[in-house]
C-alpha positions in Angstrom: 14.4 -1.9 1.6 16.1 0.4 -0.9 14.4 -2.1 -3.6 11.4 -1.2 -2.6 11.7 2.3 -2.5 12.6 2.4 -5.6 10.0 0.2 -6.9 7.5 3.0 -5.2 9.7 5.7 -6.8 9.1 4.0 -9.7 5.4 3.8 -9.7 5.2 7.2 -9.2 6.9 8.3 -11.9 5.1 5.9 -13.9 2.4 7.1 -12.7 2.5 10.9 -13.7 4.1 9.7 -17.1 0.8 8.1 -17.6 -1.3 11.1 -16.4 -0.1 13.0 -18.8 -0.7 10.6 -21.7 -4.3 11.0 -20.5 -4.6 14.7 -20.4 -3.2 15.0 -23.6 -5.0 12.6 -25.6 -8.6 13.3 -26.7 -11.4 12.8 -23.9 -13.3 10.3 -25.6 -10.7 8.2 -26.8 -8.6 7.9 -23.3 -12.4 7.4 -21.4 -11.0 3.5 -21.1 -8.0 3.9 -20.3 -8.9 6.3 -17.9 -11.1 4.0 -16.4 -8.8 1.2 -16.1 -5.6 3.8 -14.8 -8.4 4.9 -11.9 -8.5 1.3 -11.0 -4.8 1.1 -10.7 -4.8 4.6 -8.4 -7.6 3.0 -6.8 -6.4 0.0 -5.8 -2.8 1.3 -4.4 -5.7 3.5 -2.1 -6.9 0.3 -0.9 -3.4 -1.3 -0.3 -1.9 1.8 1.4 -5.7 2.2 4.0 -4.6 -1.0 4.7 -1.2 -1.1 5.4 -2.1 1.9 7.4 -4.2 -0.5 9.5 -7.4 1.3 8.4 -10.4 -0.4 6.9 -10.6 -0.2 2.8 -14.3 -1.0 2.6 -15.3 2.3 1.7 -13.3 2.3 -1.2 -14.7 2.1 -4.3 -12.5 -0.6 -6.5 -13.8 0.2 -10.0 -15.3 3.8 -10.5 -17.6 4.2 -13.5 -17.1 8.4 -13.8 -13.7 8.0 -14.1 -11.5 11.4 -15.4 -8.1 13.0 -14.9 -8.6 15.4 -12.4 -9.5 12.1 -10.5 -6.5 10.3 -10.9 -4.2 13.4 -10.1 -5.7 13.5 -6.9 -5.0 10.7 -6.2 -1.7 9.9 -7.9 -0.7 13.2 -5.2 -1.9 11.2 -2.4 -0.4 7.8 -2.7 2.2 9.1 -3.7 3.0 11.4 0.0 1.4 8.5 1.6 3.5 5.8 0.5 6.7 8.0 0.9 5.7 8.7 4.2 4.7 4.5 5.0 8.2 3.7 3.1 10.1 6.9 5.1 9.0 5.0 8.7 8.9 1.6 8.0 11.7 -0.4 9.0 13.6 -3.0 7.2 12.3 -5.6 10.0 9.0 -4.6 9.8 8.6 -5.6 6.3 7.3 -9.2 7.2 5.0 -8.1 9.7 1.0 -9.5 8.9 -1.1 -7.0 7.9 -4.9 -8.2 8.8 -6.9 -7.0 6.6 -10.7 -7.7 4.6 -11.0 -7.7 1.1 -13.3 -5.7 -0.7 -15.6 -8.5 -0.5 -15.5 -8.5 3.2 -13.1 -11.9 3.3 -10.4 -11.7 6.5 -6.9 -11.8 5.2 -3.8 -11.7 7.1 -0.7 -10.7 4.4 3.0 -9.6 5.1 4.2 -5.9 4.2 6.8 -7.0 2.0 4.1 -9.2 0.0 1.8 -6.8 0.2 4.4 -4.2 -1.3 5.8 -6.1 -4.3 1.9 -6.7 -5.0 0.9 -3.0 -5.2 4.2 -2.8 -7.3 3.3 -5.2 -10.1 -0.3 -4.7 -9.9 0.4 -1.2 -11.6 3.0 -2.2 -13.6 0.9 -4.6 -15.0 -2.2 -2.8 -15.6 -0.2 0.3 -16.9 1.1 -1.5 -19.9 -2.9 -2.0 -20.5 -3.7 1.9 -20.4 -0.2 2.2 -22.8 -2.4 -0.4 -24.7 -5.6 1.3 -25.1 -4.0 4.8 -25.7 -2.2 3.4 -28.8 -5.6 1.6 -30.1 -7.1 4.9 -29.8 -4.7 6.5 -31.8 -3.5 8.5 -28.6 0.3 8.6 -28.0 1.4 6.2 -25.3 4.6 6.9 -22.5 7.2 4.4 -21.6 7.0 3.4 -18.5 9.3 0.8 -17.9 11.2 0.8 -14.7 15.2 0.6 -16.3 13.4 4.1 -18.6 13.0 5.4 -15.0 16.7 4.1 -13.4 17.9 6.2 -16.6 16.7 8.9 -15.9 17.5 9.0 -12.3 
């Protein structure tokens, strides 16, 4: 369980690493990058609505108006609400089924754990794509790797 706390630990420290990247780069150069980090936020909304046994539906996957103010919102929110999910959950609990639809509206039925390591890699992945855009910009990119992070903990 520790693992996975500090995978979430991880992402959100990654995740305001990234933030400010955006913020300090110029508005219409990070506007992709932006778009594509509001997937990332986006999508751990989804996971965590989920997990929480709540519908996702209403949850917009890709959002075209995308900006920072956005993402800090919502890096703030998943961020308390996975602490809290992580803070409750118990180590047996981690391979209980979550039912769930997709946003397509397919039925799903996917462990914690799974579920977990996804929304961990997910944004690992796609935040190595936002570095990418930054830097083909000509906006200055952050490190996010995780052992950067174990470092500096």
């Amino acid at each position: 369980m520790q693992t996975i706390r500090n995978l979430f630990a991880h992402m959100d420290w990654a995740n305001r690493q990234l933030l400010e990247a955006l913020q300090a780069a110029p508005k219409d150069e990070a506007n992709k990058a932006t778009f594509l980090f509001l997937h990332v936020l986006q999508a751990e909304r989804i996971w965590l609505t989920r997990l929480r046994g709540e519908s996702s539906e209403g949850i917009v996957l890709w959002v075209d108006d995308a900006d920072s103010l956005d993402c800090a919102a919502l890096i703030e929110a998943n961020g308390s609400g996975y602490d809290a999910l992580l803070s409750a959950l118990p180590e047996e609990a981690l391979d209980t089924l979550v039912a769930y639809r997709s946003q397509a509206g397919a039925p799903f039925e996917t462990s914690t754990r799974d579920i977990l390591t996804h929304v961990a890699l997910h944004g690992q992945y796609h935040r190595g794509q936002v570095n990418t855009l930054l830097r083909q910009s000509g906006a200055d990119p952050k490190p996010v790797d995780y052992i950067l992070f174990a470092r500096l903990s």
